[in-house]
N, C-alpha and C positions, 0 to 999 in steps of 0.2 A: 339500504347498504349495510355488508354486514361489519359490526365494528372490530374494528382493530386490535389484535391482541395484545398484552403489554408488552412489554422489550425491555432489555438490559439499556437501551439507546431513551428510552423516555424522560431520564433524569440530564439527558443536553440536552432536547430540542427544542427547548425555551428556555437556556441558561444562558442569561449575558456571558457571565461570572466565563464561560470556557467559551465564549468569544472575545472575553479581553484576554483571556491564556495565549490562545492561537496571535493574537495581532499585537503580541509582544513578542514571538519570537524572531529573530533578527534573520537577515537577508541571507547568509552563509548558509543558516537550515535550510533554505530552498533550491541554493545556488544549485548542485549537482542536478537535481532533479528537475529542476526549470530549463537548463541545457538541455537534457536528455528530452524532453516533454518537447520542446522547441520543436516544429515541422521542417522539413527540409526546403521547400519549397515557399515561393514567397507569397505571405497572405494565406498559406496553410490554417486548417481546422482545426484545431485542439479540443480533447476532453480533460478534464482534472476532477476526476473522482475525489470527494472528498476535499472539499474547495478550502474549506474553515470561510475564513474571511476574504478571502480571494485575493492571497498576495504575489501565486504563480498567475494566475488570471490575469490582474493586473500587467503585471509586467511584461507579458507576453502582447495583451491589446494594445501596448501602446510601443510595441513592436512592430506592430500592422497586423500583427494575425488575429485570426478569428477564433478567441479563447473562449472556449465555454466550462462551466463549472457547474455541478451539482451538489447538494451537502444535505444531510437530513435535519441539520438545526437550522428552525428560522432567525435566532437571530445573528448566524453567520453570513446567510443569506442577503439581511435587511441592511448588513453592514457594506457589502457588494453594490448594492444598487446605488451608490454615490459614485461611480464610473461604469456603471455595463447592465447591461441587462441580461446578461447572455447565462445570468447565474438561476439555477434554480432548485426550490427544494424538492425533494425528492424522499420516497419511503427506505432504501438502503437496500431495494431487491433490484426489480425492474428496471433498466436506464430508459429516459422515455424521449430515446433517439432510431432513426429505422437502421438498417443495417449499414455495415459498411459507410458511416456516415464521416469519419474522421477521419483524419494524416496521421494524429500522436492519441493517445488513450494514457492515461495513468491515475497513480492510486500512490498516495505517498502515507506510511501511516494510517491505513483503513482496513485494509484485509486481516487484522488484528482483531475486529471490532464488528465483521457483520455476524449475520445469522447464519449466512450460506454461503461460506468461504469459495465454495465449487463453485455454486452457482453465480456468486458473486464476478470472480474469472472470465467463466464463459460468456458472463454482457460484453465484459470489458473487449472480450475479443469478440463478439459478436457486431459490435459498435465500430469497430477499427475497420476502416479498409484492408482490404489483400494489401502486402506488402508496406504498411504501417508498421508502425512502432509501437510497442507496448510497455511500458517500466510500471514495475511493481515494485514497491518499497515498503518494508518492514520491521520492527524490532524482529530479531533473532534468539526466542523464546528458547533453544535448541542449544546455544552457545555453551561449550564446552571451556575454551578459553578466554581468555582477557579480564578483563576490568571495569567496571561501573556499573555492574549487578544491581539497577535501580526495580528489579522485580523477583520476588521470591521464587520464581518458577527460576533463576538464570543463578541465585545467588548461593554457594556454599560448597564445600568439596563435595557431597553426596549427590547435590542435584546434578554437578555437571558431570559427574560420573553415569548417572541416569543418563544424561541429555546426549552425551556420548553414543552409550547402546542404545539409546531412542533411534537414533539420526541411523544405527550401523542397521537395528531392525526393520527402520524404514527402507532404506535403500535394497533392503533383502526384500521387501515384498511388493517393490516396484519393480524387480526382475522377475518374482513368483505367480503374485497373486497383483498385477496392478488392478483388476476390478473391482478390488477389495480395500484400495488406496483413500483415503480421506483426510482430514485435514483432523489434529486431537482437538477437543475440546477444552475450553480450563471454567473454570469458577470464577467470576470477576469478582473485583475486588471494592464493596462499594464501602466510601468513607466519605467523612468530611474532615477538611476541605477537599473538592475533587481535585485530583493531578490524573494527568494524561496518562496511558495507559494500567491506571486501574484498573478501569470497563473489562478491558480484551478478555475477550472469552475466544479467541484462537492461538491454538501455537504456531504462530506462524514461524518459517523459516526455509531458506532461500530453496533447499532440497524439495522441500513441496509445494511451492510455486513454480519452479521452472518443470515439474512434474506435469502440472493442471495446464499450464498454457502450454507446454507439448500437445499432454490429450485435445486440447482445445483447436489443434492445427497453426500454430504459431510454432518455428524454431527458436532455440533462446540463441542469442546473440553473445550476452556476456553475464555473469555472475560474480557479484563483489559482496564482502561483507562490511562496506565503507558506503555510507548514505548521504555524504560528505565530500568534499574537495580537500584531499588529504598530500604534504607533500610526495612527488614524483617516488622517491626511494620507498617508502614508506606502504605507496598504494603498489606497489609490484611484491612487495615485501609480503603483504597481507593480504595477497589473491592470487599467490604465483603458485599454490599446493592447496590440495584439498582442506587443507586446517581452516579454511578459509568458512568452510562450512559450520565450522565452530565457535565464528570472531562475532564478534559485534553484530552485524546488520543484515538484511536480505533485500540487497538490490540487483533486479532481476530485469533484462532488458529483451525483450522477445520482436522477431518480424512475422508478423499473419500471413498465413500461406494463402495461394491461390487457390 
């Protein structure tokens, strides 16, 4: 077998330390996306890309559905198996499900963080039934506006002036040149103590996701820059104009074509 190359991802996949991170964050961070991830249908098949400690997972089996999760650290995984089995590790390419095997597909927090952003995508919609659901959720590396700049690529008048003409360049060569579309790259950020998006070595942002799962044969549905259940006035406020593409978050909700 030939071995494994190293990876920006080898410094989690035997860290408790960012498995006790994940299963201290509180039920509000998943609530939006645990809805959206929900199948329509009763006893529906879920996938949760990016499981951590399986607290959508959870919540969902013991809803009656059939949650499954994959995650590349073991001991997120090891932390799962005290309610389900249905979790499993995974190398952060491949999904090792056949096609068209799911109702709901999602990724909260992960398309930040693979190696193959594109490719990463097309599993996800590769895995989803026709007429499934897809959410893809993201920091908004891109963010031009707002407040909580907790990564230097989002943080300072200059950057988000860049981030600005990034976002205006991109959408110019998604009209021009889309063969030529890709996801940027960035430099992760390794320290200690690890915090949560260090790693990301993608720019993710909501423009270039609803981009990939277009190409992918998925329509998108809805785009918000809110990853969160935010007051009613508030969430119309902040996704009713393209500024939206600037704010906060990239949550991006697509159906898989026939």
């Amino acid at each position: 077998m030939t071995p494994r190359s190293p990876s920006h991802l080898d410094h989690v996949r035997n860290d408790d330390a960012y498995a006790d991170i994940l299963a201290g964050w509180d039920a509000a961070f998943y609530a939006k996306f645990t809805d959206t991830l929900r199948p329509q249908r009763p006893g529906g098949r879920l996938l949760d890309i990016g499981c951590g400690v399986g607290q959508v997972v959870a919540t969902l089996t013991r809803e009656g559905f059939e949650a499954h999760g994959v995650d590349v650290a073991a001991p997120n995984i090891d932390r799962t198996r005290t309610f389900t089995d249905r979790c499993l590790l995974y190398d952060g390419g491949h999904l090792p499900y056949p096609d068209n095997h799911f109702d709901t597909v999602g990724a909260l927090n992960v398309v930040e963080h693979v190696e193959d952003p594109e490719d990463f995508i097309r599993e996800a919609v590769r895995v989803c039934r026709p007429g499934g659901r897809i959410a893809l959720s993201s920091p908004n590396f891109l963010r031009f506006l707002g407040f909580r700049d907790y990564h230097p690529r989002m943080r300072g008048i200059g950057n988000k002036w860049r981030n600005l003409h990034a976002l205006l360049e991109r959408r110019r060569r998604m009209r021009t040149e889309p063969d030529q579309v890709r996801f940027e790259r960035m430099t992760p950020i390794i320290k200690e103590p690890f915090t949560p998006d260090d790693d990301a070595i993608v720019c993710t942002n909501s423009l270039d996701i609803a981009f990939f799962l277009r190409r992918y044969g998925s329509t998108v549905e809805r785009i918000e820059c809110t990853d969160r259940y935010v007051p009613a006035p508030l969430q119309w406020l902040f996704n009713a104009t393209p500024l939206k593409f600037g704010l906060f978050n990239a949550f991006v909700v697509a159906r898989k074509g026939n």
